[in-house]
C-alpha positions as CSV (number, residue, x, y, z in Angstrom):
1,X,15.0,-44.1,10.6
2,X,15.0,-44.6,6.5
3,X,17.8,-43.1,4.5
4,X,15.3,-40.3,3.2
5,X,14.1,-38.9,6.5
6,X,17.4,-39.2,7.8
7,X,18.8,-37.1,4.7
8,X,15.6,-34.5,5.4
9,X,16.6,-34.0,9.5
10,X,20.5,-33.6,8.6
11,X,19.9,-31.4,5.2
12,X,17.7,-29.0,7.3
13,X,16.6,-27.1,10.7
14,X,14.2,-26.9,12.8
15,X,11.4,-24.3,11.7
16,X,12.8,-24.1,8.4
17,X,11.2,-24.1,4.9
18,X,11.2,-27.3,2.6
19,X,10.2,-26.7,-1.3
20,X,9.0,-29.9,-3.0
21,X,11.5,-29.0,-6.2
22,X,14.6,-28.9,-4.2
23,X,13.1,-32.2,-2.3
24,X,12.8,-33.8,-5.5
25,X,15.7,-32.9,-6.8
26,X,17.5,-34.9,-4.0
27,X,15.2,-38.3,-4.4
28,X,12.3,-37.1,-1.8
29,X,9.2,-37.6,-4.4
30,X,5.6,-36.0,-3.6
31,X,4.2,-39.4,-2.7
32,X,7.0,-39.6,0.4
33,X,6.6,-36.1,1.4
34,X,2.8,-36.8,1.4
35,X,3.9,-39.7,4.3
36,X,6.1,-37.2,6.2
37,X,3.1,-34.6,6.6
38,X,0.9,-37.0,7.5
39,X,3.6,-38.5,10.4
40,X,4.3,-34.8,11.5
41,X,7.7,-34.1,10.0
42,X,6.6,-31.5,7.8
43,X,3.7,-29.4,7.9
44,X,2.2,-28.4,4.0
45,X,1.9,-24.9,3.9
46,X,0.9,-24.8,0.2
47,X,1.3,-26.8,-2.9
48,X,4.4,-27.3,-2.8
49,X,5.8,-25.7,-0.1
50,X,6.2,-27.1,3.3
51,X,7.3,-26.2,6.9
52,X,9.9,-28.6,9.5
53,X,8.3,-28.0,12.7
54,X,9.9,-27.2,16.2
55,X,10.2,-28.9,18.9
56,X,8.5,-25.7,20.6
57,X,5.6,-26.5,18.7
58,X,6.1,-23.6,16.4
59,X,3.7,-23.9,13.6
60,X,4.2,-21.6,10.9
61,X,7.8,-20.0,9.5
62,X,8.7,-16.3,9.7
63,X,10.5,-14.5,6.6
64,X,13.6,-15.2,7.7
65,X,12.7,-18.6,6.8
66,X,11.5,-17.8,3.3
67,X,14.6,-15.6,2.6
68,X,16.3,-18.7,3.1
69,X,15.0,-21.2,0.8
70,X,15.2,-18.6,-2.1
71,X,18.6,-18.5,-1.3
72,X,19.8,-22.3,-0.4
73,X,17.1,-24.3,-1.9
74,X,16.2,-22.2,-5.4
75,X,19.8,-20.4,-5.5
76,X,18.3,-17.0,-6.6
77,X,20.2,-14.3,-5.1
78,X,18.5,-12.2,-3.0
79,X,18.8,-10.7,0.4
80,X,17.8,-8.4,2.9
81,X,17.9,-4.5,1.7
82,X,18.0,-1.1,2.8
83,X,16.2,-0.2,5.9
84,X,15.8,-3.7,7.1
85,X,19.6,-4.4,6.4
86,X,20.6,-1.4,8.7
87,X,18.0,-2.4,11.3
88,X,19.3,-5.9,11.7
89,X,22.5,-4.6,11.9
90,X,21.5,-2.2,14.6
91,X,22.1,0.6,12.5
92,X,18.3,2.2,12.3
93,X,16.6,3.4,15.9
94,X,13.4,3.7,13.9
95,X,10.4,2.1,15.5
96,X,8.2,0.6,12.9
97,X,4.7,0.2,13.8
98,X,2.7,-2.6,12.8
99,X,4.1,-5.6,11.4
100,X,7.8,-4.8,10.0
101,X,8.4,-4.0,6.5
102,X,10.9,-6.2,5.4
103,X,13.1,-4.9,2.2
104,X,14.3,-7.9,-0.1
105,X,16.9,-6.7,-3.0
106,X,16.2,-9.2,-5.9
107,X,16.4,-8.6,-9.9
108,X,12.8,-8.9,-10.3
109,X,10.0,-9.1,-8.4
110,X,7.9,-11.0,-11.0
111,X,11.4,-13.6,-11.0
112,X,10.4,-14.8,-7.7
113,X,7.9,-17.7,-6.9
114,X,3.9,-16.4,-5.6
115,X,4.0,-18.3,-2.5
116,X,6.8,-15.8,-1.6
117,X,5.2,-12.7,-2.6
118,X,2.0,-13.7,-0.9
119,X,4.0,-15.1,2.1
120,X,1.6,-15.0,5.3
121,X,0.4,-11.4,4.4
122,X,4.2,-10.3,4.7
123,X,4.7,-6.8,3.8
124,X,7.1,-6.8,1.6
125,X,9.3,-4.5,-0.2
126,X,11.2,-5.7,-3.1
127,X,14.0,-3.6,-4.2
128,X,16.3,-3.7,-7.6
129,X,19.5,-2.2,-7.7
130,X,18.9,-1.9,-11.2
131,X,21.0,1.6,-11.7
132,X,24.4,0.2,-10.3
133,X,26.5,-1.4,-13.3
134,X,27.4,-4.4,-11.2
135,X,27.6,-6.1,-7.4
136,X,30.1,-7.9,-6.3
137,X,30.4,-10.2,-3.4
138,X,32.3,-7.6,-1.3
139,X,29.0,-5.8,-1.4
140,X,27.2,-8.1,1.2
141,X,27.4,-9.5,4.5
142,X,25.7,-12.4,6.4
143,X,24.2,-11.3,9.8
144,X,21.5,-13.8,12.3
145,X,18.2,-12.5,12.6
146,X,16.5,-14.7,15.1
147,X,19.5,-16.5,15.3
148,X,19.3,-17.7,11.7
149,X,22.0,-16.8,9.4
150,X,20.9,-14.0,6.6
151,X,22.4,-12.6,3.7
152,X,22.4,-9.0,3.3
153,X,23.6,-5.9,2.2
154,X,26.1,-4.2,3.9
155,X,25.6,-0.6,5.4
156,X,27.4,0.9,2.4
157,X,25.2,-0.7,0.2
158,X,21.8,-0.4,2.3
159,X,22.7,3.1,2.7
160,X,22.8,3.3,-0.8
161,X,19.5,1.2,-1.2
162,X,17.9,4.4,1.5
163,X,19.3,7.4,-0.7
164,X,17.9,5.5,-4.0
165,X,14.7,4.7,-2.6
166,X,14.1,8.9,-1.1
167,X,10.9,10.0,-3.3
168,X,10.2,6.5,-3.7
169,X,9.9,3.8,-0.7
170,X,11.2,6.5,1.9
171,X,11.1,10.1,2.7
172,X,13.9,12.4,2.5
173,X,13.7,12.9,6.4
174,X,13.3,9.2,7.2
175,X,16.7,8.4,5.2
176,X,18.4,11.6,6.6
177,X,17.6,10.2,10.0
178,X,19.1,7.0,9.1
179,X,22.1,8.7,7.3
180,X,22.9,10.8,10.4
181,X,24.0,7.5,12.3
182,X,26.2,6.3,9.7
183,X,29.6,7.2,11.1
184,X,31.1,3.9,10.8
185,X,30.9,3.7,6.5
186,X,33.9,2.3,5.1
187,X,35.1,5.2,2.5
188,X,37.0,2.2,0.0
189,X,33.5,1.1,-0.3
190,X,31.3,3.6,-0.4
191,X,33.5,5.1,-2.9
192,X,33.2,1.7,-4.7
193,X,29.6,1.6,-4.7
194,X,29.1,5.1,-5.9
195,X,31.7,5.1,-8.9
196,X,29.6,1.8,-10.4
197,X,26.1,3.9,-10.1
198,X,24.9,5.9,-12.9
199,X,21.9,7.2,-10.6
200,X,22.9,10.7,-10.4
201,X,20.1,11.8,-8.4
202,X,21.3,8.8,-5.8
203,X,25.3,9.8,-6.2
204,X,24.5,13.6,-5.2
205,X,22.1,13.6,-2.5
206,X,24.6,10.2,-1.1
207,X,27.1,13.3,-0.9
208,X,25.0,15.9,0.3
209,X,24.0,14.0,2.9
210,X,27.8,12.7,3.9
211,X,28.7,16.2,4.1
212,X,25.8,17.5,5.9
213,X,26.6,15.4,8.9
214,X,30.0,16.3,8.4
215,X,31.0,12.2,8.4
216,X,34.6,11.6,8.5
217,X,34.5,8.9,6.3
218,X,33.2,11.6,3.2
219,X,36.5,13.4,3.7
220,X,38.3,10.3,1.7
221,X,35.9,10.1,-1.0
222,X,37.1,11.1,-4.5
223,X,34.0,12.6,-6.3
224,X,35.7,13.0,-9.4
225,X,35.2,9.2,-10.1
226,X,31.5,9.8,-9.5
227,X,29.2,9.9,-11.9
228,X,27.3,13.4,-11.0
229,X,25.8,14.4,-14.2
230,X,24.6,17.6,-15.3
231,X,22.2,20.0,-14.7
232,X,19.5,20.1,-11.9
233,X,17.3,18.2,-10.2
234,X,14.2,18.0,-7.9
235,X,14.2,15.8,-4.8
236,X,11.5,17.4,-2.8
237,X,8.7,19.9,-4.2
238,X,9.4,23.2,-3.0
239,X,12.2,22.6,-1.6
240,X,15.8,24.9,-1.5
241,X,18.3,24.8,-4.0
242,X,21.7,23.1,-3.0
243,X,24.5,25.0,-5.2
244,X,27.1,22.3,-5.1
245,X,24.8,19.6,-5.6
246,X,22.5,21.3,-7.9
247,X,19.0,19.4,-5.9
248,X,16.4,21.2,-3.9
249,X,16.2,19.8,-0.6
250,X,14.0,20.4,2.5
251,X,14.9,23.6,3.6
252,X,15.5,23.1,7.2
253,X,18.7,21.2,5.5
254,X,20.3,24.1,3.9
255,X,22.3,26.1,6.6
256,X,23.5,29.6,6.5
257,X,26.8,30.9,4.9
258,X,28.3,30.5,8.4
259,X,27.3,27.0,9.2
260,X,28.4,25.8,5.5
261,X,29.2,22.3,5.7
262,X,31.5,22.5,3.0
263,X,33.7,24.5,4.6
């Protein structure tokens, strides 16, 4: 076996992706990757982009895959988001129909190449955290999805993703569903997460929605340090008002004076 192939077998997996610029980059040129497709080593997906087969005969890579080679072989940061974080960490019970919506946070959608935005007829959706001040490191995880290694946000943070996306990517109901099996949040970082956001829609209905299911972990938080803003606002149309948090809400989530989950 030549030094190049062997680099190629030990530098990757199985059913993973292969991009000719990080090839290049390490001495494979397009004339030798040309040889390996055409002895079966890698299969050319598009211009560019190419696939290590499986021994099980696998033929074509899933996103899990793609995630991967944005992140090892391009080193842009992004990862799996929101919904899709919590499901993969067994944290949603939500069947999705159809092929699954996978949410990737990135800084821009238009940053990231068109063979991954037009990935196999993937539905994506790409998410920005563009309203918190800064992340940090402490603010994601790596979990295996189809037992490959994925970075992702953790449940703070996707839970975070799912309040800032209600109105937008999600219902309000959907991410109260997902909310309500959240009891497990770690309060140091929630409160972290919420004293660097200046989405003040986000911050209160986050809140609202802590104390509605009454969450232990929403006992700790200090909501002084959060950024709440003034003056109202409008989650749902015709919804009910929400005194402490100034937001209209659906109104099957505003109790009576004697359930108040304020206390």
């Amino acid at each position: 076996m030549s030094s190049k192939i062997n680099w190629l077998v030990n530098n990757t997996n199985p059913g993973a992706i292969v991009l000719q610029s990080w090839l290049t980059q390490n001495g494979i040129s397009p004339s030798l990757v040309r040889k390996y497709v055409s002895s079966g080593w890698l299969n050319k997906i598009r211009a560019g982009v190419y696939f290590r087969p499986e021994s099980t005969g696998k033929l074509q890579p899933t996103w899990v895959e793609a995630l991967n080679a944005m992140n090892e072989q391009l080193e842009l940061s992004i990862y799996l988001a929101g919904v899709s974080s919590l499901t993969h960490q067994g944290l949603s019970h939500y069947l999705q129909l159809g092929r699954e919506q996978v949410w990737l946070g990135c800084s821009s959608k238009h940053s990231l190449p068109k063979w991954l935005r037009e990935f196999d007829g993937q539905n994506w959706l790409f998410y920005t955290n563009n309203k918190l001040t800064q992340t940090s490191e402490k603010d994601f995880i790596t979990i295996k999805v189809n037992n490959r290694e994925v970075k992702a946000s953790s449940a703070e943070l996707a839970a975070y993703e799912v309040v800032n996306s209600i109105g937008k990517h999600i219902s309000f109901e959907h991410a109260a569903e997902l909310f309500q099996g959240l009891v497990n949040l770690s309060p140091r970082r929630v409160q972290s997460i919420l004293n660097r956001s200046e989405a003040v829609q986000t911050n209160r209905l986050f809140l609202f929605l802590s104390h509605y299911y009454q969450h232990q972990w929403a006992k700790r938080l200090d909501e002084s340090q959060i950024y709440l803003g003034s003056g109202k606002r409008q989650v749902v149309a015709q919804g009910r008002y929400d005194e402490r948090y100034q937001i209209t809400v659906p109104v099957s989530f505003i109790k009576s004076k004697e359930e108040n989950q304020y206390g």
